[in-house]
N, C-alpha and C positions, 0 to 999 in steps of 0.2 A: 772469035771473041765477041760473038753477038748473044745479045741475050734472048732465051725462048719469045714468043708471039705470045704476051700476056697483056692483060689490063694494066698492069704497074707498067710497062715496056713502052704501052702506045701513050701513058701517061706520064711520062716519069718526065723532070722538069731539068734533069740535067745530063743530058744525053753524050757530056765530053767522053771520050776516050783517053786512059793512061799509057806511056810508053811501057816497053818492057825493060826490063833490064838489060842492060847491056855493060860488062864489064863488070869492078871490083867495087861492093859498098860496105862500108863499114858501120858499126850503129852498137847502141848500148842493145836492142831487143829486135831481134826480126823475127813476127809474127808469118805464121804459115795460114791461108787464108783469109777473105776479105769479105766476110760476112759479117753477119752482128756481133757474134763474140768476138770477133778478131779485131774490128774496129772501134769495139768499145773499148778493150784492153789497151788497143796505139793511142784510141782519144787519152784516156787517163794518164798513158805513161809518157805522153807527150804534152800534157797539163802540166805533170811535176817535173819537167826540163830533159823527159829523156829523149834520146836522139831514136827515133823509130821507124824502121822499114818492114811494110807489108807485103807480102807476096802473093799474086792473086793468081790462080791459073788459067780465069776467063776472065770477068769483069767485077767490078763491084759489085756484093748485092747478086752474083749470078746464081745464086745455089738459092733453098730454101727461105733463107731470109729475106730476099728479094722478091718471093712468088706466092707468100701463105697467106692466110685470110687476112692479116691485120691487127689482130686481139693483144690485147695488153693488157693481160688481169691476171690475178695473184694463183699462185697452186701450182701442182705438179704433175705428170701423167699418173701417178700413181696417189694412193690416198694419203693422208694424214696416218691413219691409223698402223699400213704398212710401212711407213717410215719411224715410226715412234717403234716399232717394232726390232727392227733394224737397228737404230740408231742410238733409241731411247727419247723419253717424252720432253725430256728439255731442248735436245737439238731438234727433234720436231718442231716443236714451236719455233725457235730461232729458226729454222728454213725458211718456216713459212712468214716469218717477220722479214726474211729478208726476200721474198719474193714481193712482199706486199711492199718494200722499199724501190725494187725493180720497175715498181709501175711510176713511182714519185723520179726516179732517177728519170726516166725517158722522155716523160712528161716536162719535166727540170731541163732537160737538155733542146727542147724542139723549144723550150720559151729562150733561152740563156743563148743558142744560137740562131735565134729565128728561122727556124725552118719552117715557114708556114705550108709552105707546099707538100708535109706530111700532112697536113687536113685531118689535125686529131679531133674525135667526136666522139663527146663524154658516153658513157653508159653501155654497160653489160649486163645483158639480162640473159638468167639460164630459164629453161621453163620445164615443167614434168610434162610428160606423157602419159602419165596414170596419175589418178588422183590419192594425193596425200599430202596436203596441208600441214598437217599435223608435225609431222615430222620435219616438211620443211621450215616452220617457224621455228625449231628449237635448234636445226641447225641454225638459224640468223641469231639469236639468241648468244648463244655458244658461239658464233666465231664473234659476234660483242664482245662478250665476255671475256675473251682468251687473249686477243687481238686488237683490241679498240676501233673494229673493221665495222660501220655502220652499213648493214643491207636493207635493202625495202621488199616485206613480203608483199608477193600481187594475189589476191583471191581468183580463183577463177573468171569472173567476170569482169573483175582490171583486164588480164591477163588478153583475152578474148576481144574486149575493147580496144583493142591495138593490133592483138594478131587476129586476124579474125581465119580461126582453126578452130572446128572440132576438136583437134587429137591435142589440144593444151588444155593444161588442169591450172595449177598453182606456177608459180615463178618468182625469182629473187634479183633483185635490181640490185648491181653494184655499181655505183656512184660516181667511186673514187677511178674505178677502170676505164677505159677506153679504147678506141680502133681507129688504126690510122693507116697511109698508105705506105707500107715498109718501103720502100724504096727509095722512095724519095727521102725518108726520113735517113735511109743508110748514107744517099751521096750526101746530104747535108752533113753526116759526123767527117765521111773523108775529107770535104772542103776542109772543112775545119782544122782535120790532122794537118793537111797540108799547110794551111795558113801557121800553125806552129810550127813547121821546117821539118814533118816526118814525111818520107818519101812510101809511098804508092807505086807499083808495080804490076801492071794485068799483065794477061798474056804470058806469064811469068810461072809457069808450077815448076814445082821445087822437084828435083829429081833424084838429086843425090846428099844424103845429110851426113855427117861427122859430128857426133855429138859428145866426143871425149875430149876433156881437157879442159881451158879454162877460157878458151875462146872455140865455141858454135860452128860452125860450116853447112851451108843450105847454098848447094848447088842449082842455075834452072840452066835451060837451054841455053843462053845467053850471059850468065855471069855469077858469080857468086856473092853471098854476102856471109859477111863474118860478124859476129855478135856474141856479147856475154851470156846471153838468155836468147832461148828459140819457145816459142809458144805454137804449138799444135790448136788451129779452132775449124778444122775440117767437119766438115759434116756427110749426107749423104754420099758425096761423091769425092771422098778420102779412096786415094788410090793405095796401092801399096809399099809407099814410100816407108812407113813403119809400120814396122809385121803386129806387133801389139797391139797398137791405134787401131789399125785396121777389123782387127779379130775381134772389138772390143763392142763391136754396134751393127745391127744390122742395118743395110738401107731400105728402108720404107717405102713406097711412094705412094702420096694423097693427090686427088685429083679437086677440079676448081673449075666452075665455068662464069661465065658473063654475060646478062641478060642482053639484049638490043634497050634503046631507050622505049619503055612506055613509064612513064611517071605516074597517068591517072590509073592502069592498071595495078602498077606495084602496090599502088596507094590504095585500091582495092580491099588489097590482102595484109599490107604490112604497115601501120599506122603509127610508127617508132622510127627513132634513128638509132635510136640502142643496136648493140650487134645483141644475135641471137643464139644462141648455142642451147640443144636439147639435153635432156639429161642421160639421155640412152650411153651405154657404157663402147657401144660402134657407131655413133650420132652424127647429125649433119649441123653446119655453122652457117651462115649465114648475116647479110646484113645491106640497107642499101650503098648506092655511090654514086657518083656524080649528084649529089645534090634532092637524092628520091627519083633521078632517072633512068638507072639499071639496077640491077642485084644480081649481087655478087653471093655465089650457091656452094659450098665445099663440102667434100667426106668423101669416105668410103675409101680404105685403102688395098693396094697389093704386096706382096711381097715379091714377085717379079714383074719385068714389062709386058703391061698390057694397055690394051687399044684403051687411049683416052674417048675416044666417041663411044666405042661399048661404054666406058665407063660416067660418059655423061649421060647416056639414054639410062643408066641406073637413078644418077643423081636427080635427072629431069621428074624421074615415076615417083622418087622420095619427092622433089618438092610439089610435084601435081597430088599425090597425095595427102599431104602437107595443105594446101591450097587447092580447094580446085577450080576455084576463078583464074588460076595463074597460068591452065591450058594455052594457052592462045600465045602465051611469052614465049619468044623464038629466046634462045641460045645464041650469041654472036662470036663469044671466043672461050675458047675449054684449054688446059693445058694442065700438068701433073707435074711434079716433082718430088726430090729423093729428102726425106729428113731421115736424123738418125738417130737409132730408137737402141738402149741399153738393154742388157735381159732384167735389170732391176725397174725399169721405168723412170731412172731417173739421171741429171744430170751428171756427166763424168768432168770433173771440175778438179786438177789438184798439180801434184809437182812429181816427174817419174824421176826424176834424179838432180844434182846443183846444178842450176840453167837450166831445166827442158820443163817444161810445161805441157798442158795438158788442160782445154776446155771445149766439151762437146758432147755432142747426141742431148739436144736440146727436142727433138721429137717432142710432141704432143703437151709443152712445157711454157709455150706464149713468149711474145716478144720481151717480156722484162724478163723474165726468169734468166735469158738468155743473155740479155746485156749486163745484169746482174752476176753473171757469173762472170763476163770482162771485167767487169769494174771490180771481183773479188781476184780475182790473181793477179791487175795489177798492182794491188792492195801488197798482196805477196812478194812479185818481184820489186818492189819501193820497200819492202820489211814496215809499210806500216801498220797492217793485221796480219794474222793466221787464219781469217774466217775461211779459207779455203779450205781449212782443214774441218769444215762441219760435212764435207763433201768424201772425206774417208773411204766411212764404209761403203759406198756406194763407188768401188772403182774401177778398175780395167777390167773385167771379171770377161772371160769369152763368152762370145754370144753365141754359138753353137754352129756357127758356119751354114751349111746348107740345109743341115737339119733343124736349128734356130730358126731359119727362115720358114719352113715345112711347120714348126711348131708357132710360129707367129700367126701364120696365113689360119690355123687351123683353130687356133685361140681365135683370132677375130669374130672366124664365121662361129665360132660357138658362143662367140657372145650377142654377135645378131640375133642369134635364136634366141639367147635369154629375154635379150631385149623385148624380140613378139611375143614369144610368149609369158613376158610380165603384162607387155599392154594389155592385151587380150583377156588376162586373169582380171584386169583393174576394173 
């Protein structure tokens, strides 16, 4: 029940352990996992008076939402355009209204429970790597327009004036977004559950489920719990506790390292607190921490296990290339983890029968997207909206098993190419 060697891990500000289960609990909803969608769901449904049991197989915060960059800005792995597609243009728009709610909800909840030790810091900034201005004004323009989402275009030599790169052209400053340290902001929602009388459970994976009838059954090692409603928010490391869940996402995994302190060096090169994110469509994220005394460097994914140091001597060459005053910056801590990624790109959010739930594979989709989709099925199991159901067409659909994965890994690297060789054409 330890959690990986990460920067949120040597930082995290509330390092208690939960007992596991033992014996018989009973509860109007017990959620299965204790990440961000699962803890946002127990916060909400433990807001409106319900009695709620989470069930964690390691710790709080051990999976993905515990270990990702940080970013808390509106959209989806996938475009606008492929969803209106899908969907149609009005629930398009409603998605992405409620993604850009996700960022105000999380924001809303670190002031309302004081969690300052999530250490949120306004601004997102995307930047190109080819230049075309052009185009990115009319995108700011048009999500104005659509949205009421005010962006700030950077001309090239804004842009430069802070990052100081070559390989940046143009960039859009989002305001309203922000980055903060998941972690700590996830055990801040637990407190909380618990202070409403919902019970927490690590150490606890659920092994065996009953989900006919009119009362639930979610067996672990140690005890079972019984409940009207079971919510699935598993992510990369969903076992095969449900064959369909399972079948429904591939496991990912991105990798993440952590500079040593030098402040006057980073300051060198990165002259923002804004987090950073490229436009390249297999891109790298980034942004400082502690205060402008490390950077924190992420991308580049697998579809199986591999050497996270191979894969930080990658990340290292992207940001020396990126930078190349930033040579001389040692690496002090790298580590990887599984997000879960649908064959649509986007989130699996909805209801697979009366009581069972279903929210996840939040992959490449940012911290609100993710809590926003907790706080839409609790919506659901309260019956006070259906917005779940904007999440439909986008459902359990198989992700292709080992050939999904084979087709994942092969799409990436073919988008890297795109990538060089768009710059290169710019």
């Amino acid at each position: 029940m330890t959690y990986p060697d990460t920067y949120y891990k040597r930082t995290m500000s509330d390092p208690r352990q939960r007992a596991a289960l033992a014996g018989l609990e009973e509860c109007d909803t017990v959620i299965v996992g204790g990440g961000l969608a699962g803890l946002t769901t127990a916060l909400q449904l433990a807001r409106a008076g319900q009695a709620v049991t989470v069930l964690e197989a390691e710790s709080v915060g051990f999976g993905a939402s515990g270990r990702n960059g940080g970013f808390v800005g509106p959209g989806y792995a996938t475009g606008t355009e492929q969803i209106a597609r899908i969907a149609g243009e009005d629930a398009a728009r409603r998605l992405h209204l409620m993604s850009l709610e996700g960022v105000d909800f999380v924001r809303e909840t670190i002031r309302a429970l004081s969690i300052d030790e999530a250490k949120p810091q306004t601004g997102l900034m995307s930047v190109l790597r080819h230049d075309d201005g052009a185009s990115l004004k009319a995108y700011v323009e048009q999500t104005r327009r659509a949205y009421g989402n005010e962006l700030e275009f950077l001309d090239r030599d804004q842009v430069r004036s802070v990052l100081k790169s070559d390989r940046y052209f143009q960039a859009v400053r989002d305001g309203r977004s922000f980055h903060m340290h998941p972690l700590n902001y996830l055990r801040g929602v637990a407190r909380e559950i618990e202070r409403l009388g919902g019970r927490i459970f690590e150490a606890s994976p659920a092994k065996a489920i009953d989900l006919q009838g009119a009362q639930k059954r979610v067996t672990t090692p140690g005890g079972e719990v019984r409940a009207r409603n079971v919510v699935f928010t598993t992510g990369g490391y969903t076992g095969s506790l449900h064959g369909r869940l399972k079948r429904s996402f591939l496991p990912i995994a991105t990798y993440v390292m952590v500079s040593e302190e030098a402040p006057d060096l980073i300051a060198s090169a990165i002259a923002t607190t804004d987090a950073i994110g490229d436009n390249r469509r297999a891109g790298d994220y980034y942004r400082v921490v502690d205060g402008g005394r490390r950077l924190l460097w992420g991308g580049r994914i697998t579809t199986r296990a591999a050497s996270t140091q191979a894969l930080v001597r990658e990340l290292r060459a992207e940001m020396v290339g990126t930078y190349p005053q930033l040579a001389g910056l040692k690496t002090e801590l790298a580590w990887s983890g599984l997000m879960s990624y649908a064959r649509h790109l986007m989130p699996q959010i909805g209801r697979m029968s009366p009581g069972v739930w279903y929210c996840t594979a939040f992959g490449g989709h940012g911290l609100n997207t993710t809590a926003i989709g907790g706080k839409v099925v609790a919506e659901g199991i309260l019956g006070e909206t259906d917005r779940y159901r904007l999440f439909e067409p986008f459902g359990l659909v198989w992700a292709g098993g080992l050939a999904g994965l084979a087709v994942a890994q092969l799409t990436y690297w073919k988008l890297q190419a795109q990538d060089w060789w768009r710059e290169r054409a710019a």
